[in-house]
LUMKE-752095 format. One record per residue (C-alpha): x, y, z. Coordinates in steps of 0.5 Angstrom, whole numbers, plus 2048, in hexadecimal, padded with zeros to 3 digits. Each point is the difference from the previous one (the first is absolute). Example, Ala and Ser with C-alpha at 12.3 -4.5 7.8 and 13.67 -1.06 7.14 Angstrom:
BEGIN
8197F7810;8028077FE;
***
This chain:
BEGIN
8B488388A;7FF7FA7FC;8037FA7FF;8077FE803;8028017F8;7FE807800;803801806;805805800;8097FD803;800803805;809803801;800802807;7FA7FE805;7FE804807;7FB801805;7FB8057FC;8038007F9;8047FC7FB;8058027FA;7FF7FE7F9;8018017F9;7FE8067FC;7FB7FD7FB;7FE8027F9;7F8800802;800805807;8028057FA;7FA8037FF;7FF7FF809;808805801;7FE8057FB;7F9801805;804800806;8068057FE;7FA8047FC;7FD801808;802805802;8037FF807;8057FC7FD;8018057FA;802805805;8047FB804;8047FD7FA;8008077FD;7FC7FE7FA;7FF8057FA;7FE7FC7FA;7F97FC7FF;8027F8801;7FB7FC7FB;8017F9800;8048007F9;805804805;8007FB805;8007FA7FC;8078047FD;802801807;7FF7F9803;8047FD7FA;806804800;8007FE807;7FF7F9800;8068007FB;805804805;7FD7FC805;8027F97FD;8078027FF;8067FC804;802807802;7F8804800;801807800;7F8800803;7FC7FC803;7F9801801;7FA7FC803;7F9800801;7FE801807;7F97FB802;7FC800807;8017F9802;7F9801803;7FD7FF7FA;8057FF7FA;7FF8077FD;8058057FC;801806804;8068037FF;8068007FC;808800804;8088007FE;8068027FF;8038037FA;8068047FE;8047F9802;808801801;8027F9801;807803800;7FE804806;7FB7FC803;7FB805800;7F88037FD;7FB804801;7FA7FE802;7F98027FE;7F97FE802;7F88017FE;7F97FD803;7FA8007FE;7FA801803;8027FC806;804805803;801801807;7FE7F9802;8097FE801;8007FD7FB;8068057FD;804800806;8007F97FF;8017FF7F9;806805800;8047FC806;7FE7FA7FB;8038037FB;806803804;8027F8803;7FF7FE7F9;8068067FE;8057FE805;7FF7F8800;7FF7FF7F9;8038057FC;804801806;800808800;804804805;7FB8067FF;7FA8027FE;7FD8077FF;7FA8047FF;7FD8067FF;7F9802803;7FC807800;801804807;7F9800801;7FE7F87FF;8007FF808;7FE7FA800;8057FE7F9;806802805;7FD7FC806;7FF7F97FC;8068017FD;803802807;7FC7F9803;8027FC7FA;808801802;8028077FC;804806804;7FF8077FE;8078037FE;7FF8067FC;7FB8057FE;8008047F8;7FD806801;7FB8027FB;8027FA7FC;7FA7FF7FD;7F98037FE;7FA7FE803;7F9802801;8028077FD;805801804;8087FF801;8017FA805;8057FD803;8037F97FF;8027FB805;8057FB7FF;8007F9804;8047FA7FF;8017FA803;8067FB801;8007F8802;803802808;7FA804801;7FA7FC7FE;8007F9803;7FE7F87FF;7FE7FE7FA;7FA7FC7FE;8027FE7FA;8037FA803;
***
């Protein structure tokens, strides 16, 4: 990873990863992720990303996420085994009136190693005790089993399904709606 100076803040720490800012010079790095098809399909990309497009996305959230009230709130997701980037997790369509969001994730290569079931518990405990947001809700293709079991690990509970909501690999597929609430999920590690 480099020196300290090159080290990536670390926001929110756990066993197996740690949440940071997005950073301008992983753009080139999330346009190769989204551009994977697995996560393609997953995020129901249509559009090529490039880094110009990346590097847009990147400073448009880095400027949601550093107002008082952020309307979104994204992090790159890096394995404390070895410091790399590997994803990217948060919440955006914040209602602070409201207490609520929605959620959104993306690993890279390094699926299903648990890092994303436990970025996403990382990312909701930062939702409820910082924030302190009362409900958080996804949306995941019906036919990403292992997406629903991690997010059903990760504190998510399912409580709906939009029949034939969404397009995906050629065909109607249905949506499932998840969310999470404080009362369900647990101690916080964020101390």
């Amino acid at each position: 990873m480099g020196s300290d100076e090159d080290a990536p803040d670390f926001i929110v720490v756990g066993e197996k990863v740690a949440l940071g800012p997005l950073r301008r010079d992983l753009a080139a790095t999330y346009a190769r992720w989204d551009n994977q098809l697995e996560v393609r399909r997953g995020l129901e990309l249509l559009g090529v990303a490039t880094p110009e497009s990346r590097e847009k996305w990147v400073e448009d959230n880095i400027k949601a996420g550093a107002e008082r009230e952020p309307e979104g709130v994204e992090f790159t997701i890096y394995d404390r085994s070895d410091g790399a980037p590997v994803g990217t997790a948060g919440l955006f369509q914040i209602a602070h009136a409201h207490g609520r969001a929605a959620f959104g994730i993306a690993i890279g290569e390094r699926r299903g190693r648990g890092l994303g079931t436990e970025a996403t518990r990382l990312v909701l405990d930062f939702a409820f005790h910082v924030l302190q947001l009362r409900n958080v809700m996804l949306e995941a293709l019906a036919w990403n089993a292992a997406g629903l079991t991690a997010y059903e690990r990760a504190g998510f509970r399912r409580i709906g399904v939009r029949r034939g909501a969404a397009m995906s690999r050629g065909r109607p597929t249905d949506v499932v709606l998840m969310d999470a609430v404080p009362e369900d999920f647990g101690p916080s590690v964020l101390g």
